[in-house]
C-alpha positions as CSV (number, residue, x, y, z in Angstrom):
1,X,41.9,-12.9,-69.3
2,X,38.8,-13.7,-71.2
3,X,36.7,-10.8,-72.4
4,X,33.0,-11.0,-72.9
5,X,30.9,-9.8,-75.8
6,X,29.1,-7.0,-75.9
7,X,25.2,-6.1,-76.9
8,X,22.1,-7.3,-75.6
9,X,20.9,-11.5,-75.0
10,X,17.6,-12.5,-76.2
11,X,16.5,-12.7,-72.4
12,X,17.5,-9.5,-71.6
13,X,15.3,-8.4,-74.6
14,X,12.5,-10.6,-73.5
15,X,13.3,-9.6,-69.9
16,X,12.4,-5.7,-70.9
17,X,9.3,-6.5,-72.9
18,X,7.6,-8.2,-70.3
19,X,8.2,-5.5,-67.6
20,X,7.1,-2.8,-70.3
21,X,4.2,-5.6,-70.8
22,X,3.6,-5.4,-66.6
23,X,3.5,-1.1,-66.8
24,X,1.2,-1.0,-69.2
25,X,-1.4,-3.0,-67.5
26,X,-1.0,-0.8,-64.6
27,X,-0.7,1.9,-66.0
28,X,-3.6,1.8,-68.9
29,X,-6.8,1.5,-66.2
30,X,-5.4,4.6,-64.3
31,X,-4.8,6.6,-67.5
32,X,-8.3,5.1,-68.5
33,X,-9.8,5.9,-65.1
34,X,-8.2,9.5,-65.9
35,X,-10.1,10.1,-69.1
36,X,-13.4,9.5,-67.7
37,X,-12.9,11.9,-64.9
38,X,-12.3,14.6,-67.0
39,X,-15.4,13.3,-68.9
40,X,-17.2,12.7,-66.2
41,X,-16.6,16.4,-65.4
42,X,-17.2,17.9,-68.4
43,X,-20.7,16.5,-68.1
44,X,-21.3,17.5,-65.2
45,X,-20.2,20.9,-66.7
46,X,-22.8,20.9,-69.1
47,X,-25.5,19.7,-66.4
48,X,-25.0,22.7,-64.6
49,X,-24.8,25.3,-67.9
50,X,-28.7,23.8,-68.1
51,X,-29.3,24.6,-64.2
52,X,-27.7,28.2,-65.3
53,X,-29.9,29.0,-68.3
54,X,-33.1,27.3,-66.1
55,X,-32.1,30.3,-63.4
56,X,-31.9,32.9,-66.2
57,X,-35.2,31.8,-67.6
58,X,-37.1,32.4,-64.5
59,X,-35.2,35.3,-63.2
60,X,-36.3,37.2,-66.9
61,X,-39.8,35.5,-66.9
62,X,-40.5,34.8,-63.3
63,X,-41.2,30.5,-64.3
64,X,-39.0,28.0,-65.2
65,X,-39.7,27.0,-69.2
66,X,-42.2,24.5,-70.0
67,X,-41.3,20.6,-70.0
68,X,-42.5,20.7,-73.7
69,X,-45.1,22.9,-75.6
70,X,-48.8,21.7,-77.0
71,X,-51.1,24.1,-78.6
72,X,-53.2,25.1,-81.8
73,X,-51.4,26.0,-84.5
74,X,-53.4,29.1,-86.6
75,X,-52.5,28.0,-89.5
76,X,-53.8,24.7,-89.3
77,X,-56.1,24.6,-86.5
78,X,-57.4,20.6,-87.3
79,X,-53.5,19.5,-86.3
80,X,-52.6,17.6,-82.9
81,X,-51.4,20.5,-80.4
82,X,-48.7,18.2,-79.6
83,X,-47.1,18.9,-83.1
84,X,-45.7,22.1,-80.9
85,X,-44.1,20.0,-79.3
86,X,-40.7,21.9,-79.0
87,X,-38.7,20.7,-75.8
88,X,-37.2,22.6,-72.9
89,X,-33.6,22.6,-74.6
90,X,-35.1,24.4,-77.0
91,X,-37.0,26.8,-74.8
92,X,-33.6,27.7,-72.9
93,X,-32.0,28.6,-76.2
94,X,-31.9,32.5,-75.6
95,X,-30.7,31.6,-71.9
96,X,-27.3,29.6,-72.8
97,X,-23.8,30.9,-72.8
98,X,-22.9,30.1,-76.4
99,X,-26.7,31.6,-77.7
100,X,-25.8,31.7,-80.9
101,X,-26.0,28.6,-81.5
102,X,-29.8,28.0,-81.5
103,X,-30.5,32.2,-82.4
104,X,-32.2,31.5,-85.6
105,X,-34.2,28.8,-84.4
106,X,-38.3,29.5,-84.7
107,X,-40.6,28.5,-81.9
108,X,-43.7,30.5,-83.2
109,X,-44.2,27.3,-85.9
110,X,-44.7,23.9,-85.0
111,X,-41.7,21.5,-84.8
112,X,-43.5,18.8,-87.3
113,X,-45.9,21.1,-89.5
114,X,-47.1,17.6,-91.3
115,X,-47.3,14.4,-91.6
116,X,-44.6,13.6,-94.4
117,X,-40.7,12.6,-94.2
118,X,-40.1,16.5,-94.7
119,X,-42.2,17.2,-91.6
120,X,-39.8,20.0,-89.5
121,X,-40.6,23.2,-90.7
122,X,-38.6,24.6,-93.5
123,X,-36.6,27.3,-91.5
124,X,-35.8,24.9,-88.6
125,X,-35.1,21.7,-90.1
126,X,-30.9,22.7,-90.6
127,X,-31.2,24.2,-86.5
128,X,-32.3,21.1,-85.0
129,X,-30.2,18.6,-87.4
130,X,-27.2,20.5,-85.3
131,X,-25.1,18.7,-82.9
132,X,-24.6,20.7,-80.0
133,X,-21.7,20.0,-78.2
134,X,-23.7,21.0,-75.0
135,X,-26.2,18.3,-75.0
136,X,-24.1,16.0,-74.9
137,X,-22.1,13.6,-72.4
138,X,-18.3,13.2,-72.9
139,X,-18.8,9.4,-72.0
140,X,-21.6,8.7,-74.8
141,X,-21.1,7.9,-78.0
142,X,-21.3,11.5,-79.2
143,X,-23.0,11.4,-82.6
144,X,-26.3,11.9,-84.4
145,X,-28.5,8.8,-83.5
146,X,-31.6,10.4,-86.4
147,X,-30.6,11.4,-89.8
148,X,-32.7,14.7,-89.4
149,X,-32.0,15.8,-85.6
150,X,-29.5,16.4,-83.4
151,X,-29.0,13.9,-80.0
152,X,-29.0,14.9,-76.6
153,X,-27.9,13.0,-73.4
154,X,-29.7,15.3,-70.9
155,X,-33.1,15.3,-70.1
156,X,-35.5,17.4,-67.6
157,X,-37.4,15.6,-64.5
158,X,-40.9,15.0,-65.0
159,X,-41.5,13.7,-61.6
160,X,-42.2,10.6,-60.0
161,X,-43.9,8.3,-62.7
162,X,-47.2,8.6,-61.3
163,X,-50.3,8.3,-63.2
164,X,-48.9,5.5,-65.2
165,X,-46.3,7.9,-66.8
166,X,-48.3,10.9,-68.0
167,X,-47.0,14.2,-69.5
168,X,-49.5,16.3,-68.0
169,X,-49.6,18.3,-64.5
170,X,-46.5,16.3,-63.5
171,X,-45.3,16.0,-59.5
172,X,-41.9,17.2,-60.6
173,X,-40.7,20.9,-62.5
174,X,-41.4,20.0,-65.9
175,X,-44.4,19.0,-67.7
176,X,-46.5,19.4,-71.1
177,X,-47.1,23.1,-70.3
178,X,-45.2,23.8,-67.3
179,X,-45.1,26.9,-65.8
180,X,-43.4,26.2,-62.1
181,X,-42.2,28.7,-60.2
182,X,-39.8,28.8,-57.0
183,X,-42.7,29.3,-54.8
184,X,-44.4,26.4,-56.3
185,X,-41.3,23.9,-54.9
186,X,-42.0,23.6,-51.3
187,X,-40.1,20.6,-50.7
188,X,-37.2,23.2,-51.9
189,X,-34.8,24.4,-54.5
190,X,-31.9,21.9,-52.8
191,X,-34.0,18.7,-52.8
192,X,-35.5,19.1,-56.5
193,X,-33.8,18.0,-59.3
194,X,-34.5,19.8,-62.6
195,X,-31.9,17.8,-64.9
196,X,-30.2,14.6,-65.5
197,X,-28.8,12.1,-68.3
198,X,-29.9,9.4,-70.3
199,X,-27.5,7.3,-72.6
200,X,-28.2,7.5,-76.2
201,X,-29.8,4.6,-78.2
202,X,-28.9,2.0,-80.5
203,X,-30.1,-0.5,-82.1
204,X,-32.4,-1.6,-84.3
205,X,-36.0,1.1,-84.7
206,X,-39.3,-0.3,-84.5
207,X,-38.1,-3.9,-83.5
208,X,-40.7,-6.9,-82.1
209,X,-36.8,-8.9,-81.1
210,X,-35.9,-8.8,-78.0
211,X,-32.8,-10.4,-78.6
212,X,-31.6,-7.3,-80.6
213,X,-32.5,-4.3,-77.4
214,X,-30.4,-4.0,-74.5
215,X,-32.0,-2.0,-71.6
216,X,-29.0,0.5,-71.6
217,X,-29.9,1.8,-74.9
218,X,-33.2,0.8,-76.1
219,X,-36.7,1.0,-74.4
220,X,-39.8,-0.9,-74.6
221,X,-43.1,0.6,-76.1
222,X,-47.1,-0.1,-75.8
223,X,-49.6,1.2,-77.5
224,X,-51.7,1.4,-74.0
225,X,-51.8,4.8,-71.9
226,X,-51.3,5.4,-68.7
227,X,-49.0,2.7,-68.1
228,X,-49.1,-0.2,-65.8
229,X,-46.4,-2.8,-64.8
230,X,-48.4,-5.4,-66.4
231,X,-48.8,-3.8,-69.6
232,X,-44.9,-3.0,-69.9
233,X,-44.3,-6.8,-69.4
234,X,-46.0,-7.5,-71.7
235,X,-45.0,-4.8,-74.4
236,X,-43.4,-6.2,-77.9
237,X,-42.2,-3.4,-79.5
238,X,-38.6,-1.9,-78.6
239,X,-37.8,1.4,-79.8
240,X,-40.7,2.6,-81.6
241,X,-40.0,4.5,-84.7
242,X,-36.7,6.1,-83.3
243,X,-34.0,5.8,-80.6
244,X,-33.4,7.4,-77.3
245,X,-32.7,10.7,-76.9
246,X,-32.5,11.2,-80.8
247,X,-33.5,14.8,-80.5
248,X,-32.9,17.9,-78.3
249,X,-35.6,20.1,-80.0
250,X,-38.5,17.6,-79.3
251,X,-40.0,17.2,-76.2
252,X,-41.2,14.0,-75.1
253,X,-40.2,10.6,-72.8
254,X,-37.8,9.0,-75.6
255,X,-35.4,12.7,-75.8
256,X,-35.9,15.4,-72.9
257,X,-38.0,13.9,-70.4
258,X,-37.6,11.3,-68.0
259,X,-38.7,10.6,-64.5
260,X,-38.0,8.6,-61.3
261,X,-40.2,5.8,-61.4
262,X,-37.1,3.6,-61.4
263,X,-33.7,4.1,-60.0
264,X,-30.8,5.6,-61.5
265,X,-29.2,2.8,-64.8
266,X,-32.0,0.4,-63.7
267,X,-32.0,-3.0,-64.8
268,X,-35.3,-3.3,-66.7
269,X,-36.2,-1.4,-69.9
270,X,-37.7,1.9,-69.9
271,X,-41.3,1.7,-70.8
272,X,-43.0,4.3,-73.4
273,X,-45.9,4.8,-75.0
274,X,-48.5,7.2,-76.6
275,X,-51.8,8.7,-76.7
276,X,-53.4,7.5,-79.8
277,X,-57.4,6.9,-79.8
278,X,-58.5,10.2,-78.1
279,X,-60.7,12.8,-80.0
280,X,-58.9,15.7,-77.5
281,X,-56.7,17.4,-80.0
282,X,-54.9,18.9,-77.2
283,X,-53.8,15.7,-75.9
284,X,-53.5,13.4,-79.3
285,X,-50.3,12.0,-79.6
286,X,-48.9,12.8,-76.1
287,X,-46.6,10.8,-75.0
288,X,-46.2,8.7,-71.8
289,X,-43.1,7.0,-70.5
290,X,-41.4,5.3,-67.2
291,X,-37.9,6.7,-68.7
292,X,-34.7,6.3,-66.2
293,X,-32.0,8.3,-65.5
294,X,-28.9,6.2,-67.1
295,X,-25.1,7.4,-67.7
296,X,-22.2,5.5,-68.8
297,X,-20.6,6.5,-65.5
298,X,-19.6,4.2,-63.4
299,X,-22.1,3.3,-60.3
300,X,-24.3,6.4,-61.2
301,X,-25.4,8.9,-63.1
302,X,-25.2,13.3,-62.7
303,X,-28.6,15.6,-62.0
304,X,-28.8,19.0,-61.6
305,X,-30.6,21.0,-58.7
306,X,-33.1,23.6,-59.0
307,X,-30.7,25.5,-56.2
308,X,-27.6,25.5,-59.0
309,X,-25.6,22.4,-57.5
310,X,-24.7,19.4,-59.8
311,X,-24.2,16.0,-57.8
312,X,-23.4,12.3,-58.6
313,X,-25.9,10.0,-57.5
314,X,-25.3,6.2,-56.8
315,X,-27.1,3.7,-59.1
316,X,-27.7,1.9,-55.1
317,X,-29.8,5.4,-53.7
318,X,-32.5,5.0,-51.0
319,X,-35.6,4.2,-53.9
320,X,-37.8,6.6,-51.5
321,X,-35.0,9.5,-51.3
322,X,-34.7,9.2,-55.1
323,X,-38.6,10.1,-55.4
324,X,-38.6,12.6,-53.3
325,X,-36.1,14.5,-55.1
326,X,-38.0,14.3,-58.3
327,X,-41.3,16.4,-56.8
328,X,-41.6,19.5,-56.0
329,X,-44.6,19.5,-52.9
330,X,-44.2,16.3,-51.8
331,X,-43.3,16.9,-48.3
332,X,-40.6,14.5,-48.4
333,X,-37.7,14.4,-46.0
334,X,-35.3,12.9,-48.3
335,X,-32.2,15.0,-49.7
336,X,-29.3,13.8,-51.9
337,X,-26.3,12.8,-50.2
């Protein structure tokens, strides 16, 4: 009788690599698909701590903050008012759960008091260079995209885009100046949105090639205001002198405003511009802006209500339901699915 040799044939061994080989490609998208659920939720998470600090701001003040802040500064009374310029975030900083984060932060100075590289006021300028895990989605990239502020991925509704983009005396919650209050949203708490996201940039700043922006990341800019469609087709500037979302603490289109002029991750660039040749101190250097709602969630993108709830919205949403939910008197019928 003929025994025969033990240990292990090359096909065996090739035999076992390729089924590990199989169970790792099923097995990777699902443990992929895993970790962006829990991202997915964790952002959604930090949507609705903004919705909670927007409740607490109102019920202690009877409004919901302002969209971002313009006015004379008494020290130097010849600046733009839109140096203020300090951004909801901001605003809701006594209102969050972890306040000490942003305690030592000072709203009673401008956010730029000049025109120089140093121009964030000396007590502020180590507060807003923070990264606050808060403002920020899971799913992003998840770093500074400034050298002297800290990102954020979540922005406050503006409206619906009309009057060619403007900051002031928005349809929707938040404006340059806001002071909304419940009574004011007649379409209701449940059908307006107060917050959503927006994917940081990248890129190259203050480019004329459109070879080097992507519309996921970058935006176009004109120097015209209001905007039109014509004049955004024909913009040549992309990302004018700093990347989306590059700053919680400032309040303007390209960090914590945005609007529903386009649908949720739309295909063409957001388009932004600014105020430049007015002698209305008050409104010098405003900016205007057709900014979307984007995520790097797949099919959609997260918004917060003004009535608490926090609710993934498909990129393919009804384009009229999507505006309605942006105003606040509109009259609209349309309500999130």
């Amino acid at each position: 009788m003929t025994r025969s040799r033990s240990g292990v044939t090359l096909v065996e061994i090739l035999v076992v690599v390729a089924l590990i080989g199989v169970l790792m490609g099923i097995l990777l998208p699902s443990l992929q698909a895993a970790r962006e659920s829990v991202r997915q939720t964790s952002c959604a998470n930090n949507l609705r701590q903004l919705g909670l600090a927007a409740a607490g701001h109102e019920a202690a003040r009877g409004r919901y903050p302002v969209g971002a802040e313009s006015r004379e500064w008494a020290e130097q009374p010849q600046f733009p008012h839109q140096f203020f310029r300090w951004s909801v975030l901001a605003h809701l900083a006594p209102f969050y759960e972890e306040e000490s984060l942003l305690e030592d932060l000072d709203l009673t100075v401008p956010l730029y008091t000049n025109f120089g590289a140093d121009a964030v006021a000396p007590q502020n300028r180590e507060v807003v260079a923070r990264t606050v895990p808060l403002f920020l989605c899971p799913s992003d990239r998840g770093r500074p995209v400034s050298p002297i502020f800290g990102p954020t991925n979540y922005a406050a509704c503006t409206g619906s885009g009309g009057g060619g983009g403007t900051p002031f005396e928005t349809d929707g919650v938040f404006s340059i100046n806001s002071r909304t209050r419940p009574k004011d949203m007649t379409d209701g708490l449940s059908k307006t949105v107060l917050f959503s996201e927006s994917t940081l940039g990248d890129g190259p700043v203050a480019t004329a090639d459109p070879a080097a922006a992507n519309p996921d990341t970058a935006y176009a800019f004109t120097f015209f205001t209001p905007l039109s469609d014509t004049r955004c087709r024909r913009a040549r500037n992309w990302n004018f002198t700093d990347l989306r979302g590059f700053s919680w603490a400032n309040g303007e289109y390209r960090t914590t405003l945005y609007n529903h002029a386009a649908p949720p991750n739309a295909a063409a660039f957001d388009c932004l511009s600014a105020l430049m040749n007015t002698p209305d101190k008050a409104r010098m250097y405003a900016g205007y802006g057709w900014r979307s709602a984007r995520s790097r969630h797949a099919g959609g993108v997260t918004v917060a209500m003004a009535d608490g709830a926090v609710r993934f919205v498909a990129d393919a949403i009804d384009p009229a339901v999507w505006e309605a939910v942006a105003t606040i008197a509109g009259g609209e019928v349309g309500r999130l699915p």
